[in-house]
C-alpha positions, 0 to 999 in steps of 0.5 A: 039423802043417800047422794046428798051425803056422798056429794057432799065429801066430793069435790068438783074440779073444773078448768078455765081460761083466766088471767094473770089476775085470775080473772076468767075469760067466760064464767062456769054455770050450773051446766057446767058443775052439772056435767062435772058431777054427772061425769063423776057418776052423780046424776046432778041436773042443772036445775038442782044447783044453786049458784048466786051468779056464775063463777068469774074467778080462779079459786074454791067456791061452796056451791049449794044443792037442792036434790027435792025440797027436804034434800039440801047439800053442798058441793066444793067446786074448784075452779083451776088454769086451764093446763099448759096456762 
């Protein structure tokens, strides 16, 4: 409950190839939000994430976690230009 709550203040940024439209050239997955967290010292497996589909876009997304079944959180996962784009 503990890490529920401080995941919950914390936010992920990940970088992506897009275009000009914001659209991007791949999507980002569970695995991908997992290895963000895990990097920032949460120990988040891929399984414990909830995404309705895999993000496709440029932009700020609520994406929902299930660390056991009476442990339920959200995180903000920023999907932003990859630098030098």
């Amino acid at each position: 409950r503990n890490q529920a709550a401080a995941i919950s203040k914390y936010s992920v940024t990940i970088e992506a190839n897009a275009n000009a439209e914001g659209h991007l050239y791949g999507s980002i997955l569970a695995h991908d939000i997992s290895k963000s967290l895990v990097a920032a010292g949460y120990a988040i497996d891929a399984d414990h994430i909830r995404l309705e589909g895999p993000l496709k876009e440029l932009g700020m997304y609520t994406v929902k976690l299930e660390l056991h079944p009476e442990v339920k959180t959200e995180v903000k996962v920023w999907v932003v230009p990859a630098a030098g784009k």
